[in-house]
N, C-alpha and C positions, 0 to 999 in steps of 0.2 A: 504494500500500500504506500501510495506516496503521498509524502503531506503537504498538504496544500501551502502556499507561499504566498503573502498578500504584501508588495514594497509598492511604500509609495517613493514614487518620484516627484519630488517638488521644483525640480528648476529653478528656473531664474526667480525665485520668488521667495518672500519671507522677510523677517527683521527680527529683531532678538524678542520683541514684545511679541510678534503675534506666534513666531515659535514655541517661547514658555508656554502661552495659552495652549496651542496645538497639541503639545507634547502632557502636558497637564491632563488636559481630556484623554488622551488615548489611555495614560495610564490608570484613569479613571473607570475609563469604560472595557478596561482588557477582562476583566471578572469572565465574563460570556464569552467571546470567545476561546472555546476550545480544543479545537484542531487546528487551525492556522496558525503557520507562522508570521508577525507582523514583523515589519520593517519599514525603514526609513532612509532615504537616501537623500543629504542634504546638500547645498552648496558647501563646498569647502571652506569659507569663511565661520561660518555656525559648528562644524563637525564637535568643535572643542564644548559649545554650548548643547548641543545633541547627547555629548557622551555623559555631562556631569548632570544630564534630565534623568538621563535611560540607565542610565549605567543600575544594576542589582534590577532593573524593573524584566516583564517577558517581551521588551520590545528589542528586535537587535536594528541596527542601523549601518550605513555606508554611502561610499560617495557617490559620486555623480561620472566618474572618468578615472582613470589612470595613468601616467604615463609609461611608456617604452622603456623609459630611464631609472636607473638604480639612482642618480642624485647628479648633479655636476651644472652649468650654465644653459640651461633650459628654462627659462624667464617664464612666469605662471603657470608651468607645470604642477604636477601633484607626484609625490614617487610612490609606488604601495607603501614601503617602510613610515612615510608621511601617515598615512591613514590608519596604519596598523597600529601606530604611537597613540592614536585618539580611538583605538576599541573598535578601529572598521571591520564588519564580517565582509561584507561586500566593493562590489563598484560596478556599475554599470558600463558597460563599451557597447560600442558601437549603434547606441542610440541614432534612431536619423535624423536626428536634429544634429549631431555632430556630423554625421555621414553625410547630411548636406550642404550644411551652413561651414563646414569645416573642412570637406572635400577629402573626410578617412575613406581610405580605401577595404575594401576586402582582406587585404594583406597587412595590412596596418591594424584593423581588429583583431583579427589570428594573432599579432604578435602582442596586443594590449591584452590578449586573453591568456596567452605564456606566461606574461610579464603577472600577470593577478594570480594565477594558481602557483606561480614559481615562489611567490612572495607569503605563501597563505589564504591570499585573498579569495573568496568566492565570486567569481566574474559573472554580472546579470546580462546575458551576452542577447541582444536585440537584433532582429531579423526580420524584414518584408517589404511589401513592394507596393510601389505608387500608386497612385491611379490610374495613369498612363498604363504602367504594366501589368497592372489588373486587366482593365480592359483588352488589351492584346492578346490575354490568353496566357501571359507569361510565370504566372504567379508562380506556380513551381520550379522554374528554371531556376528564377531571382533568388528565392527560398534556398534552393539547392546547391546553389555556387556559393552564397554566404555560409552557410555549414561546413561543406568541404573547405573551403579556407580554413576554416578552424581544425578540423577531420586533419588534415595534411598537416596541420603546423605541429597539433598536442596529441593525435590520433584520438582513440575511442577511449581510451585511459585518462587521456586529459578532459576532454568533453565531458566526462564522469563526475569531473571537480566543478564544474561549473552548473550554470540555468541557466535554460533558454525561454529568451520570449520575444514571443513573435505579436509585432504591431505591423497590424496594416499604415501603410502609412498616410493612405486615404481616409483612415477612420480614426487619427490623433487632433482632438480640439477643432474637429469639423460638426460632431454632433453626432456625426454617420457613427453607426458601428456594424460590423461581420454581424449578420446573424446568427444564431447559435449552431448553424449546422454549415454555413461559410467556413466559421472559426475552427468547429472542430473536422472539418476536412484537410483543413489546413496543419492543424495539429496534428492528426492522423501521417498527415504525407513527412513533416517532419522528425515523427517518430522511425516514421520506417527506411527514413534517409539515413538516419543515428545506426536502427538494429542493420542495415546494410553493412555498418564497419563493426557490430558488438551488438548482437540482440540484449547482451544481459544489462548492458549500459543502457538502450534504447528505451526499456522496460521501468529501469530505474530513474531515468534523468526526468526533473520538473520541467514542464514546459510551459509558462504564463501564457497569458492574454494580454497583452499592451497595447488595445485600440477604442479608447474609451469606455471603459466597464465605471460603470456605477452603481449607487443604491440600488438602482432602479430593475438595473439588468442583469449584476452578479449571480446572483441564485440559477438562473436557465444556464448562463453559461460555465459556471461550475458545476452544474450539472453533469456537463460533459466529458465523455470518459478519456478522453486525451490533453482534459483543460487542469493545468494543477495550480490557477492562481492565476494573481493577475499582477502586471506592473503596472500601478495606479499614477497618473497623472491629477488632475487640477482636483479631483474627488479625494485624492490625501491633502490636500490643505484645509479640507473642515473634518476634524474627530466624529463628528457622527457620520456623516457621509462614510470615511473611511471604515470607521467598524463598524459600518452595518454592512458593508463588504465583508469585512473578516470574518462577521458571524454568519455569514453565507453559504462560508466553506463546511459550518459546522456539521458536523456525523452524526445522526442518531438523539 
């Protein structure tokens, strides 16, 4: 059984004030839920305010990126060792807001997802495809060449250490989201991309939801037997919204 994984991802967004508040409520509201894992990935300015909220609480947290880099003249970078100092479990790569706005490549994720499991870190490694590429028909290809770059770099041993979550990227802060049965076809093909290099790994590895999942829609789409969670965007910036996601995933 795999246990569900509910990280929000907050971006570009936050202040120390509405943080405390944010973080206040979650650990308020954690009592109920029961099977999920919650999580929190903040900007790297707050990590240090994040760890001294969470720290002893059932919330774990992590960043937002990594870099390539063990340390040295790399001006606004982050190193894992950085993150791991402030209690990071996680870090996100290859989000496509970076993949776009940043111009990372396929190969450049592979190696920020080395660079995370090589350090300890568990890498929230993001995957999928535009609009454009939706509609072409291509959605599986796009899927499929971003995995293998990872496949190739860490093999199925490495992918092991890591989550995957796959965002549409036509359904990020547009409103749109995958249907329940889009999403999990989608999820399906990626598992079976995984058991093509390591069924035992394919079987075991989380695979999120990261295409706007909310209060609203959680429940159908953890439903789904390929969906193990979701990477939450602008729905983790208010504590109820967020856990009533987490209590979503709850069993029984």
């Amino acid at each position: 059984m795999r246990k569900p994984l509910i990280a929000g991802n907050w971006k570009m967004n936050g202040s120390r004030k509405s943080i405390a508040t944010l973080l206040d409520g979650l650990k308020t509201g954690m009592g109920d839920v029961n099977t999920a894992e919650v999580a929190v990935c903040a900007p790297s300015i707050y990590i240090a305010d994040v760890q001294s909220s969470l720290e002893g609480s059932a919330v774990t947290w992590g960043g937002q990126d990594v870099s390539v880099q063990d340390s040295g003249a790399y001006t606004g970078e982050t190193a894992a060792s950085m993150l791991l100092d402030f209690g990071c479990k996680y870090a996100i790569i290859g989000h496509s807001e970076r993949r776009t706005y940043h111009a990372e490549s396929d190969a450049l994720v592979a190696e920020k997802f080395e660079q995370a499991i090589n350090n300890g870190l568990v890498p929230l490694f993001c995957i999928g495809e535009t609009l454009e590429e939706r509609e072409q028909g291509i959605t599986e290809d796009v899927v499929a060449r971003q995995i293998d770059a990872v496949l190739e770099r860490v093999g199925a041993e490495g992918m092991a250490k890591g989550v995957i979550a796959y965002e549409p990227v036509w359904a990020i802060g547009t409103g749109k989201t995958a249907s329940p049965e889009q999403a999990q076809d989608v999820h399906a093909f990626i598992r079976g991309r995984v058991a093509a290099a390591d069924a035992a790994v394919a079987e075991k590895v989380q695979i999120l939801y990261g295409g706007s999942m909310n209060a609203g829609n959680a429940a159908e789409l953890l439903s789904q037997p390929d969906i193990d969670g979701g990477l939450i965007g602008g729905a983790s910036l208010k504590a109820d919204d967020f856990l009533t996601i987490a209590r979503a995933a709850n069993q029984g």
